[in-house]
Phi, psi and omega in degrees: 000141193235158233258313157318299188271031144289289150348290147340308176296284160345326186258020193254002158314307179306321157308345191281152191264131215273165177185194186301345214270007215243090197274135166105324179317155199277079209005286203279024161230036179277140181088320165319125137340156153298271175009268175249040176294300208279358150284341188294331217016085187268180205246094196322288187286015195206352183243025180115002194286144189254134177292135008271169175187132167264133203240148166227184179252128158294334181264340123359282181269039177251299204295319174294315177316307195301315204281318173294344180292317159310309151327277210303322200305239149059311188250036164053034197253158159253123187263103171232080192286147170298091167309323188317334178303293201258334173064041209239120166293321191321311186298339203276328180286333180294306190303328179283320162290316156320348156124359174316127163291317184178213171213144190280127162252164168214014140218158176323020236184329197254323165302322154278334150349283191291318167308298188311340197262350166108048160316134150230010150201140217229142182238105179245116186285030171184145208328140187223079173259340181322115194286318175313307182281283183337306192292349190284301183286321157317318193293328181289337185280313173294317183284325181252103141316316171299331184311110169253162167222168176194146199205150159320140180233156167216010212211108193271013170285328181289287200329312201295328169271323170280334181298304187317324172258353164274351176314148179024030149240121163101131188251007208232130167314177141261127146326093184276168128242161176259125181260119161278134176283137197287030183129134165337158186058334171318221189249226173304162165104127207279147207256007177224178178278297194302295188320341176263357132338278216287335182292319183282337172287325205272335195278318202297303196323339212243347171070005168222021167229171185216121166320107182223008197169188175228183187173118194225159168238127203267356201256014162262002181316124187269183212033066159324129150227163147342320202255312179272005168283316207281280166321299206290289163350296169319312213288320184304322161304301193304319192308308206291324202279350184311280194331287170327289180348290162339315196075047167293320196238040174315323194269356197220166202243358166195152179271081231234120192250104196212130176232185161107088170251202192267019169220024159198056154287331160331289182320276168345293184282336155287274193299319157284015163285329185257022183312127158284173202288140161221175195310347205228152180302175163214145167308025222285057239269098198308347276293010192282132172228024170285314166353303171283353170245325195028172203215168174286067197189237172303262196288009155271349173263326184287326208314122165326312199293354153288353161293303169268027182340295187311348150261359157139177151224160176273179194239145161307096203269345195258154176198111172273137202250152152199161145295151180266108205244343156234151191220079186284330188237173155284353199237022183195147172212189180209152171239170184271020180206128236205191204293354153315347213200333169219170187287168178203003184279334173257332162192150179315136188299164184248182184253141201211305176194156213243114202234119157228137185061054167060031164245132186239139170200156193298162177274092179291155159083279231265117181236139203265105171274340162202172172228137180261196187313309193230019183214137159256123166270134152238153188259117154236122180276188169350287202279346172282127198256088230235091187221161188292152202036354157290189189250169200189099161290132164253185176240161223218102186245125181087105172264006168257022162260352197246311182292344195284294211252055184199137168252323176200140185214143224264163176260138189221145159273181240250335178281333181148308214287149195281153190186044161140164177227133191239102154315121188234151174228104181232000000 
């Protein structure tokens, strides 16, 4: 697969015809190209758009894309932000011009995705035994010389399956890394030093994978702090320089040392600074993806950059519009937009701004208390100036909870006008 047709694939988004399958979108563009809904530039609030629709801000996310671009250069990181957030190729290609190495994945599904679209490296965060998907990922490997790909072992029962299913498919290794686990009780990942010995023998033992790194996520420590985030980060630099030592990473021309989810990027970057010189260049490879949208919720509270203002912060790019379609009391109203339409796993979405007659202000007094299927319950107190048909920007916590229930959301500047649409596959 060559890198035109990612290119090719991308501008033919444009070609798909707007219809029913497209929630918020205006009617009256049904049969319309993407293409050209987004020449009309319409206006979100005046040109047809149907409540709820979900939004992003172009100038938001050009800031957030810029600011990590900047961040990781800065610390010296190599960047492959976690596509699983938004699964958006358009997006996945603005992160690679902003300087992204490549993109962080977590399953076969999310891999081909990023293929069809001309991904040519690919970080798949997690354990890969599916005899189907391997044979898929040989093929892809065989076909593109460019392609890299790499992906987690944490097992040496996993090595053993995945070898089992690569024989003779394919003339090109699968990349490993050794996932270390951030601590008892985490998630994934081996849980001592010596199993991860035997996870890295089993892989040299197998002829069809290769060794090239390690590799952890510091946000499962558990009761994360500073010191043990910190700590844990230390012990994944030790694995690695252990390996080298070993002659482990005999087989590969570089060494890729890789963390980093979206609430101690921080971390990640004061311990690999402190990487030492090892035989091989080393990768020192970031993953955080919440980043590009960041959200009004959970990562406006986690974001490192409150640890570090002085490197910058990032902005909420996301925001869902719905309508106010009943007000039965003074103290209660319902919007037209419910578990269908926003994120809710980590918290209920906020009240943000209030838009009547083409006037927008904030929602003083409104507050979100639950959500149905297809309604946000509010709370409104005394002061909220509150009627059946306006519109109520909410804030939006978790945006990979968020971009998942939108197939395509329109992009708007700060005036209204819509000036793109971001495709999601999820």
């Amino acid at each position: 697969m060559s890198f035109d047709t990612g290119t090719d694939a991308l501008a033919r988004l444009a070609e798909e015809r707007v219809d029913h399958r497209f929630k918020g979108l205006p009617p009256d563009a049904d049969g319309l190209t993407v293409g050209e809904l987004t020449a009309q530039r319409r206006n979100l609030f005046s040109d047809g758009f149907a409540t709820p629709v979900l939004t992003l801000s172009a100038e938001r996310l050009e800031h957030n894309l810029a600011l990590m671009e900047t961040y990781t250069a800065r610390h010296g990181l190599a960047f492959a932000p976690h596509g699983k957030t938004s699964m958006a190729p358009q997006l996945f290609r603005r992160q690679t011009e902003h300087g992204a190495w490549g993109i962080t994945l977590a399953v076969p599904h999310q891999v081909r995705v990023a293929r069809a679209f001309g991904t040519r490296r690919i970080f798949l965060a997690n354990e890969l035994v599916d005899a189907p998907a391997l044979r898929w990922i040989a093929a892809e490997l065989d076909r593109d010389a460019e392609f890299r790909f790499v992906c987690y072992v944490d097992s040496v029962r996993g090595v053993e399956l995945m070898d089992a299913a690569l024989k003779g498919n394919g003339s090109r290794p699968v990349d490993v890394v050794v996932e270390l686990a951030a601590g008892e009780g985490a998630r994934t990942g081996v849980r001592g030093e010596a199993e991860c010995a035997a996870v890295a023998d089993a892989v040299a033992a197998s002829g069809t994978l290769r060794l090239v790194g390690v590799a952890g996520y510091e946000g499962e420590v558990p009761r994360a702090d500073p010191e043990r985030v910190h700590a844990y980060l230390r012990r994944l630099v030790a694995l690695a320089v252990g390996f080298d030592e070993a002659g482990r990473f005999a087989g590969t021309d570089e060494i890729i040392v890789s963390a980093g989810g979206s609430a101690w990027f921080d971390a990640v970057a004061d311990v690999f600074a402190g990487i030492p010189g090892l035989s091989l260049p080393v990768l020192k490879l970031l993953r955080s993806g919440a980043y590009v949208s960041h959200d009004d919720g959970r990562y406006r509270e986690v974001t490192p950059f409150n640890r570090v203002p002085e490197e910058g912060a990032l902005e909420p790019a996301l925001r869902l519009w719905a309508q106010i379609v009943s007000r039965p009391s003074a103290g209660q109203a319902f919007a037209n937009a419910g578990k269908r339409d926003a994120a809710y796993d980590l918290d209920l979405p906020s009240a943000q701004a209030i838009r009547r007659d083409g006037t927008e202000r904030p929602a003083t007094g409104v507050s979100v208390t639950g959500l149905s299927d297809q309604h946000a319950w509010l709370a409104t107190a005394p002061e909220a100036d509150v009627q059946v048909g306006d519109w109520v920007g909410l804030g939006l916590s978790h945006p990979c909870t968020s971009f998942d229930k939108w197939q395509l959301i329109p992009v708007v500047e700060a005036d209204g006008t819509v000036v793109d649409y971001v495709r999601t596959f999820f």
